[in-house]
Each structure stands twice: as C-alpha cells, then as structure tokens.
N, C-alpha and C positions, 0 to 999 in steps of 0.2 A: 516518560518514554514507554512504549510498548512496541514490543519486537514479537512478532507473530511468525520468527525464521520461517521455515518451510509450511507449517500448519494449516489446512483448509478450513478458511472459515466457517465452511458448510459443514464439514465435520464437523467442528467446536461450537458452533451457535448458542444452541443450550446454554453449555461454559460461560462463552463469553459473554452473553445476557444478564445470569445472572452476578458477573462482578461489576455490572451497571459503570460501564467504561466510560460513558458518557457522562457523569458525572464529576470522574475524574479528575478531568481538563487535561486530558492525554497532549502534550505540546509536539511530540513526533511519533505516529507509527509507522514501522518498518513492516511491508508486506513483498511479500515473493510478486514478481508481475505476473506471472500464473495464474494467482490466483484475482491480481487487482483487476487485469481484464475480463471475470464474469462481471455483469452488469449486477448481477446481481449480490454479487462482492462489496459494489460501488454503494449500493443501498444499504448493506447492514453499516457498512462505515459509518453513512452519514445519518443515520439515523441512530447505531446502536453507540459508536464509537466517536465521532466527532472531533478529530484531529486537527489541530491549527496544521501540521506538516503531515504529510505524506510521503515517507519515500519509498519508492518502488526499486526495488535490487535484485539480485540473482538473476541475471542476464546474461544470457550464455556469450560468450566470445563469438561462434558462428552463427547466431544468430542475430546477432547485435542490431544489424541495419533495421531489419524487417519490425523487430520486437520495439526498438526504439522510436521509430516511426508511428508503429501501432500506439505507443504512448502516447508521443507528441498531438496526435489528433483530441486527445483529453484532455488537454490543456488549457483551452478554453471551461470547459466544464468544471477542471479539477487546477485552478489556477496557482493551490498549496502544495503542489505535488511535484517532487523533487526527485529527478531519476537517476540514479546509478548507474551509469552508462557504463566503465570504465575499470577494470581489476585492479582492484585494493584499491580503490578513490576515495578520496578524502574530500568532504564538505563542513561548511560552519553550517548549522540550523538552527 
C-alpha cells in the first residue's frame, strides 16, 4: 500500500523515483483527486508506480457531483481506479 495523502507528485518525483515503486508491486495507491486529474499525474503512475488499485479520495462534499463526474470519464482508461466518493467510506480492495 502507498498512500501519497495530500503530496504532489510533481513536487516529490525525484523522491518517489528513486524508491523504484514500480518494483514494489504497490497493490493499492491512495492519491488526492487533485492531483490524479493532472494527466500528467496519470503518467508517472503508470510508468513510475504501477498500482493494481487506484483510489482517488479527498473529495470535497460541495464538490462531489462535478469532481466525481470528472472521474467517472477515466474509467475506461483507468479501469483499477476506485473512487471515494463518500465521508469516512469504507471499501474492501
């Protein structure tokens, strides 16, 4: 498991390159959707990190529709990606 709480990837790249995460076999990362919606977020994942799960969390309450929505459209691309839709929700991964 890797939880990236609040942290920008783009800030941490360096970091998180060299603990060669992709190696790993990381089974769930937790990332802010803030940050999962740069595209370019999308790329270090799957190239640097390689997560069988995905979940996207920290979703604000008043923005829920819009944010969740904007997800949903990744879905097909990101078909591991598990969204936290819901305050203090619980899921099996």
């Amino acid at each position: 498991v890797c939880c990236l709480g609040d942290a920008l990837i783009k800030n941490n790249e360096e970091m998180l390159k060299a603990l060669e995460l992709n190696r790993e076999g990381i089974e769930v990362l937790f990332i802010a959707y803030w940050d999962f919606m740069k595209p370019e977020t999308r790329v270090f994942i799957d190239r640097d990190i390689q997560p069988k799960k995905i979940a996207v969390m920290h979703i604000p309450v008043d923005e829920k529709e819009k944010v969740v929505g904007d997800l949903e459209k990744l879905e097909k691309e990101y078909p591991q990606m598990v969204i936290f839709k819901d305050y203090m929700q619980r899921l099996v991964l």
